[in-house]
N, C-alpha and C positions, 0 to 999 in steps of 0.2 A: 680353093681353100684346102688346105692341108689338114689331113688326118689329126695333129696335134692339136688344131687350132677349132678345128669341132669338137673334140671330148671337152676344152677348156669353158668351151662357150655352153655345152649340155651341161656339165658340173656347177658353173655360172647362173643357168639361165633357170634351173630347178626351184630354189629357193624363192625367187620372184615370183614364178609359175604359180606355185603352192599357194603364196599369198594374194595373190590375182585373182584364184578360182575363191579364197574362198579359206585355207586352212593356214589359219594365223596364229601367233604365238601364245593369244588371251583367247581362244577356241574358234569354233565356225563362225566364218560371221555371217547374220543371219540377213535370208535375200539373195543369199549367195547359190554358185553352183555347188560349192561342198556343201552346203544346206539342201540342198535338192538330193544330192547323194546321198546326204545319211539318214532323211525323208526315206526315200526307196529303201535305203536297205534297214532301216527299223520297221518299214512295213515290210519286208520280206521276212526279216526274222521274227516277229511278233509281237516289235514294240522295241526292242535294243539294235544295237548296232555287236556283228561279234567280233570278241575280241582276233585279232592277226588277219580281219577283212583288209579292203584295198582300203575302204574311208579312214578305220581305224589306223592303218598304217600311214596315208597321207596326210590325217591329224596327228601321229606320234611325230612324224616329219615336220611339218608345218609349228607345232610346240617347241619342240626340240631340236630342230635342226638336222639336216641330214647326215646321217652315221659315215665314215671311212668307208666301210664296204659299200654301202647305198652310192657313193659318190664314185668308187672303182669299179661299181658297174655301170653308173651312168657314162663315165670314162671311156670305159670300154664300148658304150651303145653308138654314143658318140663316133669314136674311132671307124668300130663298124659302119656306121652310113656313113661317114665320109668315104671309106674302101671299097663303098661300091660305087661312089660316084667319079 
C-alpha cells in the first residue's frame, strides 16, 4: 500500500475513530471509553478536566471536527508509517 493511500485512510479513519471511542458531536457518550478518560483525568485534576489536555482536545475534535492542521499532521503520520513499511 502506498504512502499516499495510508495518510488518506489515517485522515479518513480519524473522525470514525473519535466517534467509536466515545467523543461525539452532542458530547461524551456516557459508558463510553472517552467517559472513562475524562473519569481519570477529572480525578487527576481534582474534579475538572484541563483545558488543552488529550480528552479535552479529542472532545473539541469529536464536536467540531478535525482542524487542517490536525488533519496535515495525521497526513503526514500516516505517510510516515507507510515509509517505513
Amino acid at each position: 500500500m502506498g504512502i499516499y493511500y495510508l495518510s488518506a485512510i489515517t485522515i479518513s479513519a480519524a473522525p470514525v475513530i473519535l466517534g467509536a471511542v466515545g467523543f461525539t458531536s452532542a458530547g461524551i457518550a456516557g459508558g463510553s471509553i472517552a467517559a472513562s478518560m475524562m473519569s481519570s483525568a477529572a480525578i487527576a485534576n481534582g474534579g475538572g478536566v484541563a483545558a488543552g489536555s488529550l480528552v479535552a482536545a479529542l472532545q473539541s475534535a469529536g464536536a467540531a471536527g478535525i482542524s487542517v492542521a490536525a488533519k496535515l499532521g495525521l497526513g503526514a503520520a500516516g505517510a510516515f508509517i507507510g515509509a517505513l513499511f
